[in-house]
C-alpha positions in Angstrom: 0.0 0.0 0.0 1.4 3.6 -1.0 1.5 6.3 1.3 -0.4 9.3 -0.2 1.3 12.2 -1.3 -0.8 14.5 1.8 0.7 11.8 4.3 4.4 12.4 3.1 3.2 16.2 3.1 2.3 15.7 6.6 5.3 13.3 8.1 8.1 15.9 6.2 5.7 19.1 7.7 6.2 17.3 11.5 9.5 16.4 10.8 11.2 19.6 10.4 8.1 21.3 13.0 10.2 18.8 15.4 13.7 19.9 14.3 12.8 23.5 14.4 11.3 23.0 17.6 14.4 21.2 19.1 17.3 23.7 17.8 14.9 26.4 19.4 14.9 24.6 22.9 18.7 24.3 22.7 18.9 27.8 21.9 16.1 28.7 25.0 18.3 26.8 27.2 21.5 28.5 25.9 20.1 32.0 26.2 18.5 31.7 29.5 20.5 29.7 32.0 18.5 30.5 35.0 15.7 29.3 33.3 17.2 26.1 32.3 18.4 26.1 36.6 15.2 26.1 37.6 13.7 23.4 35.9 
């Protein structure tokens, strides 16, 4: 069974939602150490 065009739309969409989302943490955490302390 082939995976519709919209569900590879989708998975590459949340794929690089995820990496975005992950490099911004990193930079969060890197930017704001007494945040990152406190949790």
């Amino acid at each position: 069974m082939m995976a519709s065009p919209i569900d590879n739309t989708v998975k590459q969409t949340a794929g690089v939602g995820s990496r975005v989302g992950e490099q911004t943490g990193k930079f969060w955490l890197l930017t704001n150490p007494r945040t990152n302390a406190h949790s």
